[in-house]
C-alpha positions in Angstrom: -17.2 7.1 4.4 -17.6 3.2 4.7 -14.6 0.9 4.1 -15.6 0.1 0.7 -16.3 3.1 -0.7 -13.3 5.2 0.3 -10.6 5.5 -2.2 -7.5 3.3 -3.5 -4.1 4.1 -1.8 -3.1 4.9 -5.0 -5.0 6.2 -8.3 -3.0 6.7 -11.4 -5.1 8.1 -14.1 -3.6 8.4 -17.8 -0.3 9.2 -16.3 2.2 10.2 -18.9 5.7 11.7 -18.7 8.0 12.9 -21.5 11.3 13.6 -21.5 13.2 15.5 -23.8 16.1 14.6 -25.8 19.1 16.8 -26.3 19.4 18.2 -30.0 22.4 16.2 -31.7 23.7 19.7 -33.4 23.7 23.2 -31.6 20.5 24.7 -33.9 18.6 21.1 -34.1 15.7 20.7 -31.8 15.1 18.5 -28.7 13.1 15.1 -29.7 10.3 13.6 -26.6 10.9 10.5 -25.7 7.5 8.7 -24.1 9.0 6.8 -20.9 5.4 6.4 -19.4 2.1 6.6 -21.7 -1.2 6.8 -20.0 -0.7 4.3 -17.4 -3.6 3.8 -15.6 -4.4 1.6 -12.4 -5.2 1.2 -8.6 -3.6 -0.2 -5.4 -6.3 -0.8 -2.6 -5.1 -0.2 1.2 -3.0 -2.8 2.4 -2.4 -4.0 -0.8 0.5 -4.8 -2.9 0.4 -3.9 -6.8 3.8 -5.4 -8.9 5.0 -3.8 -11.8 7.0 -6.0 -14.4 8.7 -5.8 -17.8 12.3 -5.6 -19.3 14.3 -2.3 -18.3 13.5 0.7 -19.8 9.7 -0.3 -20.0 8.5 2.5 -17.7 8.7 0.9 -14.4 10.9 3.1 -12.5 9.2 6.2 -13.9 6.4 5.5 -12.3 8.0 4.7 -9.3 9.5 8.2 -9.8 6.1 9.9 -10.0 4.6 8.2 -7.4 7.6 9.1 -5.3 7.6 12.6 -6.7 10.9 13.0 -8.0 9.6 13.6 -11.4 6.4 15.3 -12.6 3.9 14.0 -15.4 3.3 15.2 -18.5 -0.2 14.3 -18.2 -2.1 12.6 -16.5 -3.1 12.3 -12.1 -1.4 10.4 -9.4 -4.0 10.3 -6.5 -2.6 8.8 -3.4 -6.0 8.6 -0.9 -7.9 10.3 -3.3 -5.8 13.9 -3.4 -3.8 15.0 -6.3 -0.5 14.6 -5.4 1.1 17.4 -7.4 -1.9 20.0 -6.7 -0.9 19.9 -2.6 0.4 22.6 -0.6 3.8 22.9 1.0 2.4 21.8 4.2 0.8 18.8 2.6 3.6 17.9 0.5 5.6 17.5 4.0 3.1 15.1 5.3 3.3 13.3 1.6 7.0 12.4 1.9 6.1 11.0 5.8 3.6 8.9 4.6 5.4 7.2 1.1 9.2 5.7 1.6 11.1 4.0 -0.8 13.4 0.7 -0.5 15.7 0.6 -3.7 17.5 -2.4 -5.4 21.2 -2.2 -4.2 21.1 -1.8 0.1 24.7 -0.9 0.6 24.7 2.0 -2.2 21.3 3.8 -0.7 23.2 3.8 3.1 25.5 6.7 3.9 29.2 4.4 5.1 29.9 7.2 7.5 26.7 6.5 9.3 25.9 3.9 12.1 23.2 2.1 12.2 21.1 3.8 14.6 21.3 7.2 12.9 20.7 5.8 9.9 17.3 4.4 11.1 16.3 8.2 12.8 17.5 10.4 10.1 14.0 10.3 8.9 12.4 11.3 12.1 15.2 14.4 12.7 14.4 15.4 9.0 10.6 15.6 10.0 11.4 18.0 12.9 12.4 15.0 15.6 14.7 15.5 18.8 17.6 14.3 18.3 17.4 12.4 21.7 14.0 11.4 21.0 14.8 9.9 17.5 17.6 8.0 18.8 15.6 6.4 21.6 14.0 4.8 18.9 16.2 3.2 17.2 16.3 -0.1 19.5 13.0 -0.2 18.7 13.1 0.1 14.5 16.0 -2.4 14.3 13.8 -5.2 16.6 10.8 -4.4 14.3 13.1 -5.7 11.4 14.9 -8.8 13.2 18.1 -6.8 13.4 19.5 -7.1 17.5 19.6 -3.7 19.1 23.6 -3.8 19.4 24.0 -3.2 16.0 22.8 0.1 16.4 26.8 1.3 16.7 27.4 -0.3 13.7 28.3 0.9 10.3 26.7 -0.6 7.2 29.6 -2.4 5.7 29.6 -4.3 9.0 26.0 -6.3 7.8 25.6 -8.7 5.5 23.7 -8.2 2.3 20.5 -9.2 4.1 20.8 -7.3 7.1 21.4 -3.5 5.1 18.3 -4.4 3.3 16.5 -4.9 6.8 18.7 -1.4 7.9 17.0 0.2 4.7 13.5 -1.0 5.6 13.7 -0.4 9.1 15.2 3.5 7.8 11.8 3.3 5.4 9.0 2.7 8.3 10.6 4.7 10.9 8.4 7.7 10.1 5.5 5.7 10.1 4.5 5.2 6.1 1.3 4.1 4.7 3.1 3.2 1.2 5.9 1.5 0.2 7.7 1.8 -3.4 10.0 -1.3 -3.3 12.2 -1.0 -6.2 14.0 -4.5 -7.2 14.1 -4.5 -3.2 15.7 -8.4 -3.4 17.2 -9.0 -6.8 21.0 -8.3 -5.3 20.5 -10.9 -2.4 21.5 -14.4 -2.3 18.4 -17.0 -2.8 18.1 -18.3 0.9 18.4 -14.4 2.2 16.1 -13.3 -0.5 13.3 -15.7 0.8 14.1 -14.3 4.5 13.2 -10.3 3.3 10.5 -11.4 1.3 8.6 -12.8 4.4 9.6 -9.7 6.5 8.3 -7.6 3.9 5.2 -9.7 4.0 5.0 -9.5 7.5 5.4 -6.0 8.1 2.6 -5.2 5.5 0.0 -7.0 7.6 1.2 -5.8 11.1 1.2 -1.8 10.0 -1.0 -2.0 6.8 0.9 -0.9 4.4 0.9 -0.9 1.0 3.5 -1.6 -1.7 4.3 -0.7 -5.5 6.8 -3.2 -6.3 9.0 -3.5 -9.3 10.9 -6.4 -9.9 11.9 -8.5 -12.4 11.8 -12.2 -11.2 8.6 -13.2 -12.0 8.2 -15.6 -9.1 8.9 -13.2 -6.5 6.5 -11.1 -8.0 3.6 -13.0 -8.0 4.6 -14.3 -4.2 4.1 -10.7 -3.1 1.9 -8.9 -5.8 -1.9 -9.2 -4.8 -2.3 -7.2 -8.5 0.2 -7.3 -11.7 0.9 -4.6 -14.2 3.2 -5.4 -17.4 4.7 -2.9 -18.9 6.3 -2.5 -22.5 7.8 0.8 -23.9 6.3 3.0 -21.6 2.3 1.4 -21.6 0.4 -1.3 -19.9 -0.3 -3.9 -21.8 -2.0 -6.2 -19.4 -3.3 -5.9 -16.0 -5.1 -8.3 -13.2 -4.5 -10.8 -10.4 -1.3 -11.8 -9.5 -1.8 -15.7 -10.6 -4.1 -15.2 -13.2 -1.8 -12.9 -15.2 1.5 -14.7 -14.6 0.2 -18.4 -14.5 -2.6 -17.9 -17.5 -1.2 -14.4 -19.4 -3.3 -12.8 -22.0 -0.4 -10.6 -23.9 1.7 -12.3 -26.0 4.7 -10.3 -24.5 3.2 -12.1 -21.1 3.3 -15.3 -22.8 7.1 -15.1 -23.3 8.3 -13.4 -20.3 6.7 -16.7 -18.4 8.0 -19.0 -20.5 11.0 -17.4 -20.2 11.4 -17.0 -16.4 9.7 -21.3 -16.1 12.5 -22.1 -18.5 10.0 -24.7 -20.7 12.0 -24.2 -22.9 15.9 -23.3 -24.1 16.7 -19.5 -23.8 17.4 -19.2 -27.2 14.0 -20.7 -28.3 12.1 -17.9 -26.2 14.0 -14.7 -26.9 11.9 -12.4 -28.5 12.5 -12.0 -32.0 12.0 -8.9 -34.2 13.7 -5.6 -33.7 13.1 -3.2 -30.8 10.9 -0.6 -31.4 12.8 2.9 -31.7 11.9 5.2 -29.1 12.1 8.4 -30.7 10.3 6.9 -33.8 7.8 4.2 -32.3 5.9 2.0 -35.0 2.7 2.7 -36.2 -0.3 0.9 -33.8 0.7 -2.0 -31.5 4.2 -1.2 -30.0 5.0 -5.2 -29.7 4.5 -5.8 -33.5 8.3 -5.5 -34.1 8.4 -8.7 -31.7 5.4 -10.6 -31.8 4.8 -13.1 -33.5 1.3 -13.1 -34.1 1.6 -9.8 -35.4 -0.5 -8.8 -38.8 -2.1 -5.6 -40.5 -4.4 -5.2 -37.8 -1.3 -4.5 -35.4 0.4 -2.3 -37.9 -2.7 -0.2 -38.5 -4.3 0.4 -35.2 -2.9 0.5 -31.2 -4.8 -2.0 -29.5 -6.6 -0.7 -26.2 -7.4 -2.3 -23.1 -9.9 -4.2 -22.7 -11.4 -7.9 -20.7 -9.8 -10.7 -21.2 -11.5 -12.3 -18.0 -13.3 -10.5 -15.1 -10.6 -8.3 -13.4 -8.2 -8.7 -16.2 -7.4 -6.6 -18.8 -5.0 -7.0 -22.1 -4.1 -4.6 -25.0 -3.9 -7.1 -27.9 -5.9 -6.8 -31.0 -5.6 -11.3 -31.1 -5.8 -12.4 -27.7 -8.8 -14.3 -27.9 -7.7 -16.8 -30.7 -3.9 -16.5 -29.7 -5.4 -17.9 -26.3 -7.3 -20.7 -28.3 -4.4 -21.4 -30.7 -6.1 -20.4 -33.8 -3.7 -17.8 -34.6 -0.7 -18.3 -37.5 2.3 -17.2 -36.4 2.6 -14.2 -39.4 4.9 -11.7 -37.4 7.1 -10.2 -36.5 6.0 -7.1 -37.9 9.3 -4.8 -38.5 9.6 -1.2 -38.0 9.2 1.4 -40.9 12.9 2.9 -42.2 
């Protein structure tokens, strides 16, 4: 199979996943709650695909599916074109080899009773490793991350902030991955140390080819790592497509204000989304973001907008977006929820 016509890293097809809210009385019934609603998209080989929203959009649930510690609802997660929850218990091994995670807070996701070096090879002795062998490595995984080989005898309260992120990385690649999920990875680092993971991260995907989901929140960071962007709002994509495209020319309204937001043209107050959340266990009728938009109108009410081109590449789910992006849209929303 040539180079361009083998498959995407990753293939999510109309993933969905439900969860089930406790009854409030002992003979009421559970209510679903949508966390992810066919969520669609593709990360090529060496490739890093970002994932943005405000919490509780869906991001970390499909990190979660991807990382198979939940199961959809509906929907495939192909990871080089194999349905990852249709493998056998011998290729499910080999799955959690080839995709690691690095997680928001370093110091909670490292074990204080551990030293460095076994932190790095606890991977490798899970997979069936030596002990001697796995340790010999460890010299070796903290280099590859800029950490000096005599930390290895030290415990993780002995780094700085910086340095257990490089410890959790260095713990991520040390059974050779092929994909990365780096959840908010830098958001609990300090600006100048922040910069200095970002460009190992960057620097690690082109030495071993690997590819990244990444969810994070700061926009910037984002679009200096994402070669793709994905927003999310209660539970759905609403716009997908290049990196700079989407976050310096967004299609969505929701888009729209998140960027304004995060370039701070103008006061906080004067770009907080107005409206009312949408109730997840009674979601409006049609487009989620009516409750919030302000472009919103009877068209939003009535049907949910689907994807479609808003330039080659790049996709947006809004019923307006072509005269919203030409400013010949009135401002008539919000559109409230129903009682």
């Amino acid at each position: 199979m040539s180079a361009d016509a083998a498959p995407p890293m990753v293939e999510a097809i109309g993933l969905t996943k439900t969860f089930a809210i406790p009854a409030a009385t002992l003979f009421g019934r559970a209510r679903p709650v949508a966390a992810a609603v066919d969520v669609s998209f593709r990360i090529p080989r060496g490739r890093t695909f970002g994932l943005v929203g405000e919490s509780g959009s869906g991001k970390s649930t499909v990190a979660k599916l991807l990382l198979k510690l939940e199961a959809p609802s509906a929907g495939r997660l192909l990871v080089e074109g194999q349905d990852i929850f249709a493998q056998t218990p011998a290729e499910e091994l080999a799955y959690r080899r080839k995709v690691q995670a690095v997680f928001q807070d370093p110091y909670g996701a490292l074990s204080p009773r551990m030293r460095a070096d076994r932190i790095v090879t606890e991977p490798l002795r899970a997979h069936g490793m030596d002990r001697r062998e796995a340790e010999a490595r460890a010299p070796e995984l903290l280099r590859l991350v800029g950490l000096p080989p005599d930390s290895a005898r030290k415990y993780p309260h002995e780094f700085s902030g910086g340095q257990r992120q490089r410890l959790a990385i260095a713990r991520a690649l040390s059974v050779d991955p092929a994909l990365l999920v780096l959840d908010e990875p830098v958001s609990a680092l300090d600006v100048s140390v922040r910069a200095q993971v970002l460009t190992l991260l960057r620097e690690m995907q082109q030495r071993l080819d690997l590819t990244y989901l990444f969810i994070g929140h700061d926009l910037a960071v984002v679009r200096y790592l994402s070669d793709t962007v994905g927003v999310m709002y209660f539970g759905r994509l609403v716009e997908l497509g290049p990196a700079r495209r989407v976050l310096r020319r967004p299609a969505h309204p929701y888009t729209r204000r998140l960027v304004a937001l995060a370039a701070g043209d103008a006061p906080l107050g004067a770009v907080r989304l107005q409206g009312e959340l949408p109730n997840p266990l009674a979601p409006p009728s049609g487009c989620l973001f009516r409750t919030r938009c302000p472009y919103a109108d009877a068209t939003c009410a009535a049907r949910l907008p689907e994807m479609r081109l808003a330039e080659p590449d790049h996709l947006v789910a809004c019923h307006h977006h072509e005269a919203v992006a030409a400013g010949a849209k009135a401002e008539t929303g919000p559109m409230l929820q129903e009682a």
